[in-house]
C-alpha positions as CSV (number, residue, x, y, z in Angstrom):
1,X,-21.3,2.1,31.7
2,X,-18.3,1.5,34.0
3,X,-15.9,4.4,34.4
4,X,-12.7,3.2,32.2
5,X,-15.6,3.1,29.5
6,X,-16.8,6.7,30.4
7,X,-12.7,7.7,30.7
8,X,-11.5,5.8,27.5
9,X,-14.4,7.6,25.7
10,X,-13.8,11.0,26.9
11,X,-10.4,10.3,25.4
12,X,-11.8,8.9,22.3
13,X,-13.7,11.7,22.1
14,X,-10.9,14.4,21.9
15,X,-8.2,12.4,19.8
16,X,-11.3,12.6,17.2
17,X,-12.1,16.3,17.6
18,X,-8.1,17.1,17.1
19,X,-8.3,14.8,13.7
20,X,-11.4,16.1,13.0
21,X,-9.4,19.4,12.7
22,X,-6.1,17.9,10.6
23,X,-7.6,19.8,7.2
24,X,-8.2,22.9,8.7
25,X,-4.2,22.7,9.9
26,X,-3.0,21.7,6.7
27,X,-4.4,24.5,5.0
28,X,-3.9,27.0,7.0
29,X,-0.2,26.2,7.7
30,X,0.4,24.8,4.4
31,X,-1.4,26.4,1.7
32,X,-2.0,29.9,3.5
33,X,-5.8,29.7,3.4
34,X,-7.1,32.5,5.6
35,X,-10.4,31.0,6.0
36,X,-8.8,27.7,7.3
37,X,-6.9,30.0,10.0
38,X,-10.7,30.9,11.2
39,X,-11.8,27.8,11.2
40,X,-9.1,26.8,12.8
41,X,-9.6,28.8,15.7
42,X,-12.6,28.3,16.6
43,X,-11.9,24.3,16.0
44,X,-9.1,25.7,19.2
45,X,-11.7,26.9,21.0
46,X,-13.6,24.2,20.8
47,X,-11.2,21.9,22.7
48,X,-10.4,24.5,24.8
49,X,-13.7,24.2,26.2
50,X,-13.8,20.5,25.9
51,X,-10.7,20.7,28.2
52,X,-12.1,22.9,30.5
53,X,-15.5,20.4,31.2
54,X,-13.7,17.5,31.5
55,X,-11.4,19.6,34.1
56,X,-14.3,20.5,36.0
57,X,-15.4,16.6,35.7
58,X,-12.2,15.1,37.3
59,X,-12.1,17.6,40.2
60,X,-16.1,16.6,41.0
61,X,-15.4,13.1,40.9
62,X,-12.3,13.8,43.1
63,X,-14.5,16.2,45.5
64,X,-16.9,13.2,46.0
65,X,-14.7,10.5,46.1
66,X,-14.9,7.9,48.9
67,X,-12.0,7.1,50.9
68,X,-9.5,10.7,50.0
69,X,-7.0,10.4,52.2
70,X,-6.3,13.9,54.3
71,X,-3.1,15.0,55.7
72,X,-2.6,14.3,59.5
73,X,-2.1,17.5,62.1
74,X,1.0,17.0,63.4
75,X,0.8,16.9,67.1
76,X,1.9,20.0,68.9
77,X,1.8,22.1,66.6
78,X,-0.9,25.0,66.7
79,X,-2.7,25.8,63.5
80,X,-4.8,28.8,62.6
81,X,-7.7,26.6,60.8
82,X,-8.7,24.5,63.9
């Protein structure tokens, strides 16, 4: 699998978890159902941690990327972290 496949279906993947979610909104917000407002927190939740792993997957696969251009030292000037 190349990665535009494994980044279009990450994206996939959450636009269908948010419209998996559309009944539990509509209820909630529209008919008052206080069970839908349950559900529809933990349905946050969920991509709230769905964010948070694909946050932790971008910064990996910038970590270990080849070629990441650094900044340059400017010569003469003294830095702490040498």
């Amino acid at each position: 699998m190349k990665k535009s496949e494994i980044e279009l279906n990450r994206y996939q993947e959450l636009l269908q978890m948010v419209k998996s979610f559309e009944t539990n909104f509509i209820n909630f917000y529209k008919k008052g159902n206080k069970s839908a407002g349950v559900k529809l927190r933990k349905n946050m939740q969920t991509i709230r941690a769905y964010a948070k792993s694909i946050r932790f997957e971008v910064q990996d696969i910038r970590k270990n990327k080849v070629g990441i251009k650094t900044k340059k030292k400017n010569k003469g000037q003294i830095s702490i972290f040498q």
